[in-house]
N, C-alpha and C positions, 0 to 999 in steps of 0.2 A: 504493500500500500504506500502511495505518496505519501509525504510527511505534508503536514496540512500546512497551508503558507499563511503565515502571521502578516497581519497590517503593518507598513512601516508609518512608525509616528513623525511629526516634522512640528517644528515652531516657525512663527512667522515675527520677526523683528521690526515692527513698525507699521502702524493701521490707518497709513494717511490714505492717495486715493489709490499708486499703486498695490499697497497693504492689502486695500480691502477690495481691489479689483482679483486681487490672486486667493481672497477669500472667497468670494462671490464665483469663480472658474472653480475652484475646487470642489465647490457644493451643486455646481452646473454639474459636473462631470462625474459627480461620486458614485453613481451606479452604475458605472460604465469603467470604472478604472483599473475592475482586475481583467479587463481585457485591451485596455487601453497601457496599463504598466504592468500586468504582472501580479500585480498585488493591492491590496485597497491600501489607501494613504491617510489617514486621521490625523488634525490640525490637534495637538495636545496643547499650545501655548502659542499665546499671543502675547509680544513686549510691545508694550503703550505707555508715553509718559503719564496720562492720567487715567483710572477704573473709571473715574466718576462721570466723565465725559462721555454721551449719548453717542453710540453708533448702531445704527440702523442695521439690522439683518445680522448682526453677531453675535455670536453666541459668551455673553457677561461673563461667563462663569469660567472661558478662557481668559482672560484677561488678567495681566499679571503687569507690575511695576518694576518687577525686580528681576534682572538677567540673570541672578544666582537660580532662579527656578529649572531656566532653561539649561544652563550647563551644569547643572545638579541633576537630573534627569536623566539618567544613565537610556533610558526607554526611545528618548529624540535621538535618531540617526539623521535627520537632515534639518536644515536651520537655511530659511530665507533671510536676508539682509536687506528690507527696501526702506531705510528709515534716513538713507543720505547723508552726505558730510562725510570726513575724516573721523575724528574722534565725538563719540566712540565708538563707530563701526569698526574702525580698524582693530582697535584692541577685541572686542566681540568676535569678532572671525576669527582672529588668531587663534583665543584660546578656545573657540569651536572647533578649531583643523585640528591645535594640540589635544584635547580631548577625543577626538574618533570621529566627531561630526561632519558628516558633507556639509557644506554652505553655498547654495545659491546664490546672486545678489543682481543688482543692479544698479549698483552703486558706483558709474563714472569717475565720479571726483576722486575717490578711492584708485580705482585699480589704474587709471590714469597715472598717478602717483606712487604705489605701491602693489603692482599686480604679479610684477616677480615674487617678490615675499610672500604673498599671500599663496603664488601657486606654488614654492618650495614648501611653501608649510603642507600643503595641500599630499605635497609628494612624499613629502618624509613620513607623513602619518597616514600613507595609503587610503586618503579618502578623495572626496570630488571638490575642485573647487568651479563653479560654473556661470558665464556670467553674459547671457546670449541679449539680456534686457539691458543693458549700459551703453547701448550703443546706439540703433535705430530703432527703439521701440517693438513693435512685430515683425521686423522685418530680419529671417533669419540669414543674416549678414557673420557671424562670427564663426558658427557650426561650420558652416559654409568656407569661408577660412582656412580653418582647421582642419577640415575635413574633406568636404567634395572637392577644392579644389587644392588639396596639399599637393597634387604631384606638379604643381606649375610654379615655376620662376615666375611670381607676377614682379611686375615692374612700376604698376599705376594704381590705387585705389580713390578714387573720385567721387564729392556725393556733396550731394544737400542733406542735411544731418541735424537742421533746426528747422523746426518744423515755424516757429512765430517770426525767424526772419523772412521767410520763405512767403509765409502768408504778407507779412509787411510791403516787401518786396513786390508781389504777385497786385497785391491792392495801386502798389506806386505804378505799377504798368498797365493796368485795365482801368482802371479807374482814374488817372493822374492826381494822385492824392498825393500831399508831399509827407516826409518822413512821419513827421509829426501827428498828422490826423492819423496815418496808415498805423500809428501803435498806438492810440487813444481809442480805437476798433478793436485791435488786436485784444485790448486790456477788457475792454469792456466784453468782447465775448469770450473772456476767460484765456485766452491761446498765449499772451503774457502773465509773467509773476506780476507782483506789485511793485518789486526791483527788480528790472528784464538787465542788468547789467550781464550775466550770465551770455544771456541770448544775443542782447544787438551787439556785445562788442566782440561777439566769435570766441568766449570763453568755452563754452558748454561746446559747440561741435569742433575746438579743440583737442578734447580730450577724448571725445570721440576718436579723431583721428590719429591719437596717441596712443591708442587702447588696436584701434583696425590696424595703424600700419607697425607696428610690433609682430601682429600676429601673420599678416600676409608676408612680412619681409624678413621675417624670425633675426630680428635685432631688434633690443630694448629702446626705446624710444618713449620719454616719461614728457609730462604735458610742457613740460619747461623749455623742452626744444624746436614745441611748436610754434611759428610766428602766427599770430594771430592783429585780427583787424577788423573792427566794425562796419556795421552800415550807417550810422549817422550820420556820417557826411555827404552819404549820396541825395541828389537832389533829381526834381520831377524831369529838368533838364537832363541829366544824367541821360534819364533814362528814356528821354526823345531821341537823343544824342543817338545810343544805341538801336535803337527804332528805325532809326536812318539807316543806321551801317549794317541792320540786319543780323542786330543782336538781341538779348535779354542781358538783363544784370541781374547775377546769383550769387549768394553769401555760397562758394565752393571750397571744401576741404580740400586741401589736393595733396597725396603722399603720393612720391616718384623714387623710384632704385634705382641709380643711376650710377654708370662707371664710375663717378668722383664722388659718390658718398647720397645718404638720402636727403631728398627735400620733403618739408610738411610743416604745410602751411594750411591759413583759413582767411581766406580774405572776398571782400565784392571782385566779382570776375567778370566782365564783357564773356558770352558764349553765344558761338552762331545758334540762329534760329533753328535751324537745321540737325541741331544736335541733340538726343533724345533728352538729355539734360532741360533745356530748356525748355521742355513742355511739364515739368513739373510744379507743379501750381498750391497756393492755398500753403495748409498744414502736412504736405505730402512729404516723405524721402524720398529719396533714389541713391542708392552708391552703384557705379559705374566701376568695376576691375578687370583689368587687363592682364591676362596672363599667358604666357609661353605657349601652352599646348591647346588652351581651350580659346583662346582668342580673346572680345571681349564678352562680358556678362554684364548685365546690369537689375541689380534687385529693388522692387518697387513698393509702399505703402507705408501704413500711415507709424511714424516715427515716433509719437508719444501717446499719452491718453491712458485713462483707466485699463482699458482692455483689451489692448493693443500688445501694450505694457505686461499687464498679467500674460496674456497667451504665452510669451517668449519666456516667463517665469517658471511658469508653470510648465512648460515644454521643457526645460532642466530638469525640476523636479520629478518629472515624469521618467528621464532620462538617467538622472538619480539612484531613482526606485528600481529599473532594470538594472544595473548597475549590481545594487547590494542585492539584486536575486540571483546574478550571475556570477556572483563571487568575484567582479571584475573593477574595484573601485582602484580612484589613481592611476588610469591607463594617461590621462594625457595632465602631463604637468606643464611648466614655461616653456614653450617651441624657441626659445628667443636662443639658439644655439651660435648664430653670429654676433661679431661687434665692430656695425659697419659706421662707419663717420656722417655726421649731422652736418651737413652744409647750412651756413650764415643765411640769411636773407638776401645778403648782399651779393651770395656769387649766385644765388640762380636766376636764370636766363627766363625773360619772357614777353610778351610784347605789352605794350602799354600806351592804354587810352589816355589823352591830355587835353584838358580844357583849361583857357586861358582870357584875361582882359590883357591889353595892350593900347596904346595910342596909333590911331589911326592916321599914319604917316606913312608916307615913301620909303622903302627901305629894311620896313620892319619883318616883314613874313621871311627875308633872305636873310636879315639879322639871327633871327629865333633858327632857321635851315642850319644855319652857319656855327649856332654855340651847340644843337645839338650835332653834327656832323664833330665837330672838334672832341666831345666826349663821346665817340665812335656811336654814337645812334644813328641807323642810319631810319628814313622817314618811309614808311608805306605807302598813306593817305593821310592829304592835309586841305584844310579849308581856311579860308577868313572871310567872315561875315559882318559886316557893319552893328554894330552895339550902341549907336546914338551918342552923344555928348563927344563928341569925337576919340568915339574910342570902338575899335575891335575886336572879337572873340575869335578867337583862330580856336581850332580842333584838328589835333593829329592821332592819329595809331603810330606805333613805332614797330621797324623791323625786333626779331628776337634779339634782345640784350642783356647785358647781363647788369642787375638792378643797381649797384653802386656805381655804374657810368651812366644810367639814366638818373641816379639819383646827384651825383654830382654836376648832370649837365643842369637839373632842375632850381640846383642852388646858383650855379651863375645865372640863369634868366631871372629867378627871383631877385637878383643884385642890379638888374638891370633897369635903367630910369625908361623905357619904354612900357616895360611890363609892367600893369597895374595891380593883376592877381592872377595870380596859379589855381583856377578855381577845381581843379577834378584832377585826381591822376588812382586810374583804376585799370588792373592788371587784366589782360584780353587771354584768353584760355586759349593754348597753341599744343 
């Protein structure tokens, strides 16, 4: 006779909305899970800063303030982490891996920072550390990684990765909203925090891309190497500008392997219209990966949210649970087996949009031709249009350069008694 298969128990660390969205999935799914895992899965604990505080649809009597409950539990083999921040998730995980327990999480800011340590911990004590939600929401972009596409050299991983710049963005080109109203909408239908510092200045799908291009490029790459850069300063013009030239403007992550070391970066990007990127709208993702055998691939939907969120959580968990029926935990620890070099901002190469005031005189458009030709920029397409009060906006593209000769040609035209303002300088995706 079979030996009868026991429930694995799990705790869930934190009951805000992804919490309680991985709550509400597991009680969707409960009668279906010993043939969906293997085994049924029972929520034994829940860590919440306050019992006293109302949550709808939850079972009270899970509810616990105190994390000695959960690592005193000898019975919880798996522990979710969706409570955010550094400390004290990080300490919690730890002594969950040191203890026996797998840990799921979804926790960015974390493993952005600290994701080797957490998956050595992971390895040394034979359990799972898993973290498919810290990245694109439901979109299984990391498994993916890891896994279906480990036999490829990729070289590129590409992606819209915030889901309220995206919407911001999406709004300033349908609608010509300028920044400002386009996140006063954003806030108002929830898709911004109440501090979006995070989101518009390219923090949050930083670490994103500190967390994805580690795992495709197997070298460590922690979020402090990522150059990052907002949308704020893009304006309605910008994005007519682009309109023209048969662009969009997207907040684009963009991690490259390249002979002279990786680039990863997050910045507003000019992308042809033509490019599957750019039809991604609203609160959507997309990451775009390019790789040696499979070519490219590009994964699609929606990147954060209650249930989006859970699915990818829960999809671990699930993964987990097979795992401890299979006697198979700790199969995959840190891939990061290289230690490839992080290129500056400054040496990588790329073309770049420029809008400009200047005085509207003889001499001037062969002037600006002339200081960037001398800091090797050479010019794509260039225009100059009358701006009224006797003065002109020229707008160029530049051939690929590499950004400290564009940026130092930028500093002598700013030095220049022609030039009024430097008003745009935003990087064309090549």
């Amino acid at each position: 006779m079979k030996n009868e298969i026991r429930p694995i128990k799990m705790a869930i660390m934190g009951a805000g909305t992804v919490g309680g969205g991985v709550y509400k999935l597991l009680q969707m799914r409960k009668n279906e899970m010993m043939q969906r895992a293997g085994t049924d899965i029972e929520i034994s604990k829940i860590l919440v800063k306050s019992i006293s505080e109302t949550r709808k649809d939850v079972d009270a009597s899970l509810l616990t303030e105190n994390f000695e409950d959960i690592i005193n539990d000898d019975s919880i083999q798996i522990v979710v982490e969706v409570m955010g921040g550094i400390e004290p998730a990080r300490t919690f995980i730890r002594r969950c891996l040191n203890a026996g327990k797998s840990v799921v999480s979804a926790n960015k800011d974390l493993i952005a920072v600290h994701g080797r340590e957490l998956l050595d911990a992971a390895k040394e004590n034979n359990v799972d550390f898993m973290f498919e939600a810290s990245c694109a929401g439901g979109i299984p972009i990391i498994r993916s990684l890891k896994q279906s596409l480990v036999a490829n050299d990729i070289t590129e991983i590409m992606g819209i990765v915030n889901g309220t710049t995206n919407y911001i963005l999406t709004k300033m080109d349908q609608e010509g909203m300028e920044f400002d109203e386009a996140l006063a909408k954003a806030t108002e239908l929830g898709y911004a925090e109440a501090d979006p510092t995070a989101d518009i200045e390219g923090l949050d799908a930083g670490r994103k891309m500190a967390i994805m291009g580690s795992i495709g490029f197997h070298s460590r790459i922690v979020f402090d190497d990522v150059y990052t850069e907002g949308i704020t300063h893009i304006t309605s013009k910008d994005i007519k500008y682009a309109k023209d030239m048969d662009c969009v403007i997207k907040l684009l992550g963009i991690a490259r392997n390249t002979p002279t070391g990786i680039e990863v970066r997050v910045h507003p990007t000019l992308i042809n219209k033509e490019h599957p990127m750019a039809s991604v709208n609203d609160v959507f993702n997309a990451v775009f990966v390019h790789g040696d055998a499979v070519d490219d691939t590009m994964f699609y939907g929606r990147g954060a949210g209650e249930m989006p969120t859970a699915s990818a959580v829960v999809g671990d968990v699930i993964e987990v649970a097979r795992n401890i029926n299979g006697g198979c935990l700790g199969r995959f620890g840190c891939t990061c087996f290289k230690e490839l070099p992080i290129k500056s901002i400054g040496d990588i190469e790329s073309k770049y949009f420029m809008r400009m005031i200047v005085s509207d005189c003889a001499g001037v458009l062969g002037n600006v031709a002339s200081i960037l030709g001398n800091n090797h920029v050479s010019i794509e397409k260039i225009i100059q249009k009358p701006a009224g009060c006797d003065k002109a906006e020229i707008v160029a593209i530049t051939d690929s350069v590499q950004e400290k000769n564009f940026k130092a040609a930028l500093q002598t035209l700013n030095d220049m008694s022609f030039v009024q303002e430097i008003s745009s300088m935003i990087r064309v995706y090549a």
